[in-house]
N, C-alpha and C positions, 0 to 999 in steps of 0.2 A: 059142535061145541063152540062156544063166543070166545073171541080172541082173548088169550092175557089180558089185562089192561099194562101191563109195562112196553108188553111189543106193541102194540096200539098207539101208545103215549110215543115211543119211539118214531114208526113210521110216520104220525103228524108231527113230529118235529123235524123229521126230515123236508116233508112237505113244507114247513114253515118255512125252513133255513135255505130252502130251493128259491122260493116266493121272496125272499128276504134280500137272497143273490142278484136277483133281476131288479129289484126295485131305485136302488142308484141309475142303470142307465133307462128305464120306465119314467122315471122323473124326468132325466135329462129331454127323453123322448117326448114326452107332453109337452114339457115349454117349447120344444121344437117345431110341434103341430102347432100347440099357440099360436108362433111368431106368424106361422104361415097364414094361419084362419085369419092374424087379426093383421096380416099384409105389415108387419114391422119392415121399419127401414132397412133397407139393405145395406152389411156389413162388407168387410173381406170373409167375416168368419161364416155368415150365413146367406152368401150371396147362390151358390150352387145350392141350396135348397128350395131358395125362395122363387129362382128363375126355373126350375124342374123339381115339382116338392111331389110328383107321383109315384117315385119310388122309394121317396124318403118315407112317406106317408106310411102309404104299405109297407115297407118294413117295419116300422115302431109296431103299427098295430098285428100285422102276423107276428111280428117277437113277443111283445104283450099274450096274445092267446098263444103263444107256444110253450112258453115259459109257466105260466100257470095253469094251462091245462097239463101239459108234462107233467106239472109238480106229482099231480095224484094218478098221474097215468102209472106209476110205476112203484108206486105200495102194494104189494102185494095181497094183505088183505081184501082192500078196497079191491082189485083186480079180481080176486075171487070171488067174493061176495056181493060183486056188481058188475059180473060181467058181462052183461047188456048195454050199461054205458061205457065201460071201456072202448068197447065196440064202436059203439055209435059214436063216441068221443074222439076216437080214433083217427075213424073215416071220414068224418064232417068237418072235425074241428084240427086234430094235433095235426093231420098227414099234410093237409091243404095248408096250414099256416107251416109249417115247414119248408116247404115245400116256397111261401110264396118270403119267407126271411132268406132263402139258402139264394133263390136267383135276384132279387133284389139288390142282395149284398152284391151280388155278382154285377148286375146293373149299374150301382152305382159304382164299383169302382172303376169298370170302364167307360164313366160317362162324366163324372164330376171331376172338374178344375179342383184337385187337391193340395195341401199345403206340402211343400218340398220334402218334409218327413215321414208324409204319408205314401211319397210315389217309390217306383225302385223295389227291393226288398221287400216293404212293407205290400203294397200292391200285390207283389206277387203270391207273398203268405194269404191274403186276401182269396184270390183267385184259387189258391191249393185247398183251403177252408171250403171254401162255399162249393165248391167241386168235389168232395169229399161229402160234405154233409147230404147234398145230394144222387152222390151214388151211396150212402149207407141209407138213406131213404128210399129208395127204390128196392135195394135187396132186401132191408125192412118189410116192404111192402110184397114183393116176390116172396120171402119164407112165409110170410102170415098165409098165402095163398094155395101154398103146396103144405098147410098145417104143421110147418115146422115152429114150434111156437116160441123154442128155447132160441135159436137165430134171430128169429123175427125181436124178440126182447133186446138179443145183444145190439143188433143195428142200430137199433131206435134209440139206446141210451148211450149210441157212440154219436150218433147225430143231435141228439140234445143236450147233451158233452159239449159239442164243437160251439153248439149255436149262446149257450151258456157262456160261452168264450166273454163276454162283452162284460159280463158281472164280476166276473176275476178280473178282467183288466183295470177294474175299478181296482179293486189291491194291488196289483204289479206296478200300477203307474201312478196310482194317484199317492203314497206317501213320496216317493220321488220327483212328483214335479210340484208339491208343496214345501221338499226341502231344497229341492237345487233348479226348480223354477221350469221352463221350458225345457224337454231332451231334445239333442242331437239325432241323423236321423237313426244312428245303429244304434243307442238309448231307446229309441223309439221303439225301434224292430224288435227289441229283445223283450222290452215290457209287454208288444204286445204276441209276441210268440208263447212267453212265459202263461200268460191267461190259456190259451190253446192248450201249450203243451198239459201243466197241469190237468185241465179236466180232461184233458184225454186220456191219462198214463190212471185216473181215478175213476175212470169209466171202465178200464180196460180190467182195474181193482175187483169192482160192482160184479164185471161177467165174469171174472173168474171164482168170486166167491159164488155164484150161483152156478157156477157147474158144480162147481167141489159140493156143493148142497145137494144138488141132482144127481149125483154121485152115489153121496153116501147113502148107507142103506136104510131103510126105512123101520123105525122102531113098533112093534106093536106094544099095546097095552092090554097088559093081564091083570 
């Protein structure tokens, strides 16, 4: 039987509003490749990209296809109704760009000359993130393999929670540092923990609504 069309209309709005999330730092991300490809003068602000831009690089674009393939990896209809490309989407494209956004970050933070509000703290929330997304990716990958399919789900949408982190902290930090300008660096940490914590505590939301769904009992129709 063809899906409602209201839960249809739903789940691509969701896909929208996912794709919508990433697109403030996806822009930032392009002019950033920009500067690189077109060798722009070196700043204070973009001097540790331009002098090592191969982790920077690879990060944007594994973020880019993680964040949008994500978006439909996890509609349920589409997931049933295609699930050949889920599959192959999976394994080709979400797990390997995950996989190459989670140690990148990881990369960069231990390699780039960062600004004073970025080290400390912040740094370390970094290292906790991308150490985390990578073990929810693994066990992700371990449930899919022993057919557990309800874990294998939850992991994945705690790891693309985490990695979505970058889209929220467009909201946590960007109306405060256009009303009160530059933060300090525990302003810093907070804005950017708040991105994190949010889509974690709203991922954790997601698997619990779908257990309680897997739960309840199944209606027939007479």
């Amino acid at each position: 039987m063809d899906t409602p069309p209201p839960r249809r209309r739903r789940e691509w709005t969701i896909a929208a509003g996912l794709i919508l999330l990433a697109l403030v730092p996806s822009i930032g991300g392009a002019f950033r490749i920009g500067e690189i490809a077109s060798g722009a003068t070196e700043t204070d602000a973009n001097a540790r990209f331009m002098q090592m831009p191969l982790p920077v690089v690879l990060h944007i674009v594994g973020a880019l296809t993680y964040a949008i393939v994500g978006a439909f990896q996890f509609l349920p209809d589409l997931r049933r109704n295609h699930n050949a490309w889920h599959r192959f989407a999976g394994r080709y494209l979400l797990v390997p760009a995950g996989f190459t956004v989670a140690a990148t970050g990881l990369w960069m933070t231990a390699s780039y000359d960062v600004p004073p509000t970025d080290t400390g703290a912040v740094a370390a929330s970094r290292y906790v993130v991308g150490g985390l997304m990578l073990a929810f990716l693994v066990l992700g990958v371990a449930a899919v393999a022993r057919r557990d399919y309800f874990a294998h789900g939850s992991w994945m949408i705690r790891a693309y929670a985490l990695a979505m982190g970058a889209g929220t902290q467009v909201l946590t930090s960007g109306p405060a540092l256009l009303i009160f300008g530059e933060p300090d660096a525990m302003m810093r940490l907070l804005q950017m923990d708040a991105g994190w914590i949010i889509n974690a505590l709203f991922a954790e939301w997601i698997i619990a609504r779908r257990r309680a769904a897997a739960r309840r009992p199944a209606t027939i129709a007479v």
